[in-house]
C-alpha positions in Angstrom: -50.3 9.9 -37.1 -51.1 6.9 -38.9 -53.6 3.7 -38.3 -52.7 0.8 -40.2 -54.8 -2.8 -40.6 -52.3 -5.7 -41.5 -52.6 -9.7 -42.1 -50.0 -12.1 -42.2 -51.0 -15.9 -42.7 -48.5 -18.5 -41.1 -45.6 -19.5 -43.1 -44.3 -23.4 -44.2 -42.5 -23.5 -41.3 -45.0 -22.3 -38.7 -47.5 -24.7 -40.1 -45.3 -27.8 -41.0 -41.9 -27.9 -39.8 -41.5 -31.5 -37.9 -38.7 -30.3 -35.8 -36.4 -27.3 -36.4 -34.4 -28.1 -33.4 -33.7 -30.8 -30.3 -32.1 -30.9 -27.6 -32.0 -32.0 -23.9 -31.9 -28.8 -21.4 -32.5 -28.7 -17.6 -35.7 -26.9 -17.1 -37.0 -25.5 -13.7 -40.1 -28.0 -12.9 -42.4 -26.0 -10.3 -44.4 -28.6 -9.2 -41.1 -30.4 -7.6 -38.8 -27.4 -7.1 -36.3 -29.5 -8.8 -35.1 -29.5 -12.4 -35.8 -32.2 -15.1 -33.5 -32.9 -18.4 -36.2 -33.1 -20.5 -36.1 -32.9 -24.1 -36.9 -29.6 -26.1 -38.7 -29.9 -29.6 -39.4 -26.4 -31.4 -42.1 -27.6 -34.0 -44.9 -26.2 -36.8 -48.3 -26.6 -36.1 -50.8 -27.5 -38.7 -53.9 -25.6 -36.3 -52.2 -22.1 -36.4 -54.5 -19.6 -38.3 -53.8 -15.8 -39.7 -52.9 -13.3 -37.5 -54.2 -9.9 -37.5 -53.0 -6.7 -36.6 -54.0 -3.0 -35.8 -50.7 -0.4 -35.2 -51.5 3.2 -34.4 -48.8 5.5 -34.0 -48.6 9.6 -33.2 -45.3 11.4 -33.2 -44.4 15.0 -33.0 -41.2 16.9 -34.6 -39.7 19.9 -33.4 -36.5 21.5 -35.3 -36.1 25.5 -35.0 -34.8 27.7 -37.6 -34.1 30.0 -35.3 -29.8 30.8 -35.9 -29.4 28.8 -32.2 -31.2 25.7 -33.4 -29.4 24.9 -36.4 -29.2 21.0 -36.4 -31.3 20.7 -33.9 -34.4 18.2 -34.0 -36.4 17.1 -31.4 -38.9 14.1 -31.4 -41.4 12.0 -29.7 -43.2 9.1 -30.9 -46.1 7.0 -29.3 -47.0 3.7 -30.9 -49.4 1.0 -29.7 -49.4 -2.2 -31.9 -52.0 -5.1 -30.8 -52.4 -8.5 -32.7 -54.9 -10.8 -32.4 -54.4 -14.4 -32.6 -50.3 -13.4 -32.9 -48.2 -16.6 -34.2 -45.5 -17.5 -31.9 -43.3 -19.9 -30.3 -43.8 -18.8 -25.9 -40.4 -20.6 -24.9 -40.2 -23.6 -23.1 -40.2 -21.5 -19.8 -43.5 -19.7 -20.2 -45.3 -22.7 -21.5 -44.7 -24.5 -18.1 -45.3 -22.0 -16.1 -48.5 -21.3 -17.9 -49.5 -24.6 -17.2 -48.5 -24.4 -13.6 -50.7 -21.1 -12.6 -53.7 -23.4 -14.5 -53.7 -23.4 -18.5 -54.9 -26.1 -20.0 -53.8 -25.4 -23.1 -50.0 -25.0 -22.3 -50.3 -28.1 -20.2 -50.7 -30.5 -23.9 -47.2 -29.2 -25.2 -45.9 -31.2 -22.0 -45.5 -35.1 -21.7 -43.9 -36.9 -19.0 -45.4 -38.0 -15.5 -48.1 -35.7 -15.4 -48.4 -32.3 -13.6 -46.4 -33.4 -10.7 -43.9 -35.4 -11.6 -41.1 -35.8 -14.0 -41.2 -33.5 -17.6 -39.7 -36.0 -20.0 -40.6 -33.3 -23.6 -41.6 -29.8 -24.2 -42.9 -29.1 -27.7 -42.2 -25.4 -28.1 -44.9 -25.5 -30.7 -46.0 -22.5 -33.1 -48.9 -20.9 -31.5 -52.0 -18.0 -32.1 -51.9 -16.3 -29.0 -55.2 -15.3 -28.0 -53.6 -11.1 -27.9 -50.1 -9.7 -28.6 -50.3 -6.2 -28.0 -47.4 -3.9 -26.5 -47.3 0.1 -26.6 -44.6 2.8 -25.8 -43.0 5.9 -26.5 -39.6 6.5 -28.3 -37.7 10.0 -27.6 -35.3 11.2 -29.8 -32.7 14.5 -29.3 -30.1 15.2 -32.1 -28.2 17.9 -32.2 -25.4 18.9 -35.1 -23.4 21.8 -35.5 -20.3 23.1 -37.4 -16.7 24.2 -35.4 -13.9 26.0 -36.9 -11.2 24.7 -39.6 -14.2 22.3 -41.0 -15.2 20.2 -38.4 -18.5 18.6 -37.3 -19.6 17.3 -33.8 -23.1 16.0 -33.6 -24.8 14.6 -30.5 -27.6 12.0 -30.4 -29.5 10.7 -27.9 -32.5 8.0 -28.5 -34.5 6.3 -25.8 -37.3 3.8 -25.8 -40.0 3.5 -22.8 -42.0 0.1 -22.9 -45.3 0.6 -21.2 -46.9 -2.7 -21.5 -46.0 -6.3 -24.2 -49.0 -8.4 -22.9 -49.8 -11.7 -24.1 -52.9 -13.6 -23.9 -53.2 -17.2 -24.0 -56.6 -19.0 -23.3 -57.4 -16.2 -21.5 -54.4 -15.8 -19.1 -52.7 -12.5 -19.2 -49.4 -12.2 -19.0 -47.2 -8.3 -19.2 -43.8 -8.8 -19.8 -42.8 -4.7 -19.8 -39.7 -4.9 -17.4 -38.5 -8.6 -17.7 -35.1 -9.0 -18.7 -34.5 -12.3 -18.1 -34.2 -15.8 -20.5 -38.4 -14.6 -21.5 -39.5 -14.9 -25.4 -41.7 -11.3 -25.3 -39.4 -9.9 -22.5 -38.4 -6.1 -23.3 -36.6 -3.2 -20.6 -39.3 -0.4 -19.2 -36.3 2.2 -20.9 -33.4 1.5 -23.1 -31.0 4.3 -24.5 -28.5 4.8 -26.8 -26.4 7.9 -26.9 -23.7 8.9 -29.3 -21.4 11.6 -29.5 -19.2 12.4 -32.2 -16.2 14.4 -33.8 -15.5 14.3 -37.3 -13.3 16.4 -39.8 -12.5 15.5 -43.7 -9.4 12.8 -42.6 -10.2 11.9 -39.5 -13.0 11.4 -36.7 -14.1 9.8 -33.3 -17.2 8.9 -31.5 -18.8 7.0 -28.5 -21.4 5.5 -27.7 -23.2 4.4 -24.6 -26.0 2.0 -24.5 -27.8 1.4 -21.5 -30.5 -1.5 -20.0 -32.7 -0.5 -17.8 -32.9 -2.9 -14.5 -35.7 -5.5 -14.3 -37.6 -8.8 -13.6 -35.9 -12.3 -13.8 -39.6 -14.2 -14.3 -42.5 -12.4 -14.5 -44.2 -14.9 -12.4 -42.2 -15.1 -9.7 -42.7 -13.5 -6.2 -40.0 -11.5 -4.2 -40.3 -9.6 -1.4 -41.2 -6.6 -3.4 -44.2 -8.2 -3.8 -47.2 -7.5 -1.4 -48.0 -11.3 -1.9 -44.7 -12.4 -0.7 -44.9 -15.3 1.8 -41.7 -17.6 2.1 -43.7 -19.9 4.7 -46.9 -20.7 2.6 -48.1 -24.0 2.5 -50.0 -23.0 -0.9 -48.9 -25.3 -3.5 -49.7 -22.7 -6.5 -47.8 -19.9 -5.0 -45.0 -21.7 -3.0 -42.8 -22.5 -5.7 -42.6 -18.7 -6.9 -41.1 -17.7 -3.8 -38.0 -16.3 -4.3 -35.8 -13.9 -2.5 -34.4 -12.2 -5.3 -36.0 -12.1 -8.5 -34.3 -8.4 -10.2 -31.8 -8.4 -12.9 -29.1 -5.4 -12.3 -28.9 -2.9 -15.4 -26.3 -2.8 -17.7 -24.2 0.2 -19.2 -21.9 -0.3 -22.2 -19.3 1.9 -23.8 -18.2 1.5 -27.5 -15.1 3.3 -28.6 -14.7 4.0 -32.5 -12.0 6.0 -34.9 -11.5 6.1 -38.3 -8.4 7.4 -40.3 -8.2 8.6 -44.0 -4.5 8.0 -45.9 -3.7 10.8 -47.8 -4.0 9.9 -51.4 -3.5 11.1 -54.9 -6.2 10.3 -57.9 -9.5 9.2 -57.3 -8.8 5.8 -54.9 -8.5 6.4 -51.4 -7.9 3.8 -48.1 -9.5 4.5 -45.0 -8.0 2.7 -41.3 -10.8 2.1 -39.0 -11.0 0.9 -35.4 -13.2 0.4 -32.6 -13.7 -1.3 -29.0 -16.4 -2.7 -28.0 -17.8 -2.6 -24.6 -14.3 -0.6 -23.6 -14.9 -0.3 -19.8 -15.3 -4.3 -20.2 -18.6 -4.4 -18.3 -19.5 -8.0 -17.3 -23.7 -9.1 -17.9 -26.1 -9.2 -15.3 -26.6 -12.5 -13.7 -29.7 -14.4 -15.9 -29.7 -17.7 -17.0 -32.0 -19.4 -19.2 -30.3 -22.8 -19.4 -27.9 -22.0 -22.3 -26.3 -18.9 -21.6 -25.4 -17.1 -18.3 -27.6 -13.8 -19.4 -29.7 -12.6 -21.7 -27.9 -12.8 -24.7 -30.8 -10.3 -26.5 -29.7 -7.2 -24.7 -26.3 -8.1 -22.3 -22.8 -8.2 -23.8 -21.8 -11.5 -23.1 -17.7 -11.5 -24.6 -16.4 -8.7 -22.8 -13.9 -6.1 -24.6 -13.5 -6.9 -27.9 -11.1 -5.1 -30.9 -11.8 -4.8 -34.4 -9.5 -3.4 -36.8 -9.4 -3.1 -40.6 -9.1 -1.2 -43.9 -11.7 0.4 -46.3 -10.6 0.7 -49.8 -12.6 3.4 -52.4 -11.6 2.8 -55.9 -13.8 5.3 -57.2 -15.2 4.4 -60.9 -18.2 4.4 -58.6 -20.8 5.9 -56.1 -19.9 3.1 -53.3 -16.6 1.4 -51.7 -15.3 -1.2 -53.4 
């Protein structure tokens, strides 16, 4: 277990950078239900302060010495890490729809026609969030054993469970736990990542699978899962959430990999290596943000892909060369 007090004061950048990037994007204006091409500025701000931050974190390890549990270790790790006055940049997205549900705050970073009308800029501006804080669980199973004529297979499985990665800004909280759409803070409830694998001296294969767990498109949207759900309100808040589908399907992707050692004399050796990438060619979930057609953060966007290549040892050495 371990408790841990840290402070990290805001970089040049987060303070003074003018413009890091620009660029004219549609953006989603609620108040119109249209879209508006306004232009994007990611920028320092000079009013940013320190952030501070508490992590806490308990994990248990189980790995028997018993003659059955031989390469066997179990664990489980809880973790809950909160920040106050976090620095961050929220995305053009959450800052006008933070000014839409009523904050202030947000509504400055915007300039056009006013709340209403037309966006013309968005200032995606370094900001202290009033709370960052986000807690979960992480589960690991590994399991490695010895077969006959010197071989090794070892099995690993590692999953994450988000419980909660809140923000507060002027006092509006926001849980982004389950959103896997185009969202700055957004993370899956579970995420996984299993591997299995066969190796001997000259040779070996594995696979992995990785897999995202379903979610939210926009954490402030309503869909009919929602008890509040009313396509035929007349509230102008609440009717430009409506949606009819606001879930973003999971994703599961196999990797394929092999390696090959050339028989060598003396003390250089070559190894051939291979592997393909999302092999069952799985396409992303539907999500876009504007630039891409997904999530580029946790959906494989190119399809099945090859690598191939060569490792050279030429030993003089305790690395590859």
């Amino acid at each position: 277990a371990t408790r841990s007090r840290d402070i990290r004061a805001p970089n040049f950048s987060e303070l003074y950078e003018r413009t890091e990037s620009v660029g004219f994007t549609g953006t989603t204006n609620p108040w119109t239900g249209g879209s508006d091409l306004a232009l994007i500025a990611n920028t320092g701000n000079i009013d940013v302060r320190a952030e501070e931050g508490d992590t806490e974190t308990f994990g248990v390890v189980f790995s028997p010495q018993w003659s059955w549990g031989q390469g066997l270790r179990l664990s489980v790790d809880w973790w809950q890490i909160e920040i106050d006055g976090a620095i961050a940049r929220l995305g053009t997205g959450n800052i006008v729809d933070g000014c839409f549900r009523g904050n202030a705050v947000l509504c400055t970073f915007i300039d056009g026609e006013g709340p209403g009308g037309v966006m013309t800029t968005i200032r995606n501006a370094s900001l202290n969030l009033d709370v960052y804080s986000t807690k979960g669980m992480d589960f690991e199973a590994l399991y490695q054993f010895d077969l006959s004529g010197g071989a090794e297979m070892g099995v690993r499985l590692f999953a994450t469970r988000t419980d909660e990665v809140v923000q507060v800004v002027a006092g509006q909280r926001t849980d982004f736990a389950g959103v896997t759409g185009p969202a700055a803070f957004g993370q899956p409830e579970w995420a996984m990542n299993g591997t299995l694998s066969y190796d001997r001296s000259s040779w070996g294969i594995s696979g992995q699978v990785r897999y995202i767990d379903s979610g939210l498109y926009n954490v402030n949207w309503i869909d009919p899962s929602d008890p509040r759900y009313n396509p035929t309100t007349t509230n102008p808040a609440l009717e430009p959430l409506m949606v009819n589908d606001n879930t973003i399907d999971s994703a599961t992707y196999l990797t394929l990999s092999g390696r090959y050692r050339l028989p060598m004399s003396g003390e250089r050796s070559w190894e051939l290596f291979a592997t393909i990438n999302n092999a069952l060619d799985e396409d992303p979930p539907w999500a876009p943000d504007g630039a891409y057609p997904t999530n580029a953060e946790f959906f494989d966007q190119i399809g099945r892909s090859f690598r191939v290549g060569i490792r050279g040892d030429f030993g003089g050495g305790n690395g590859n060369d």
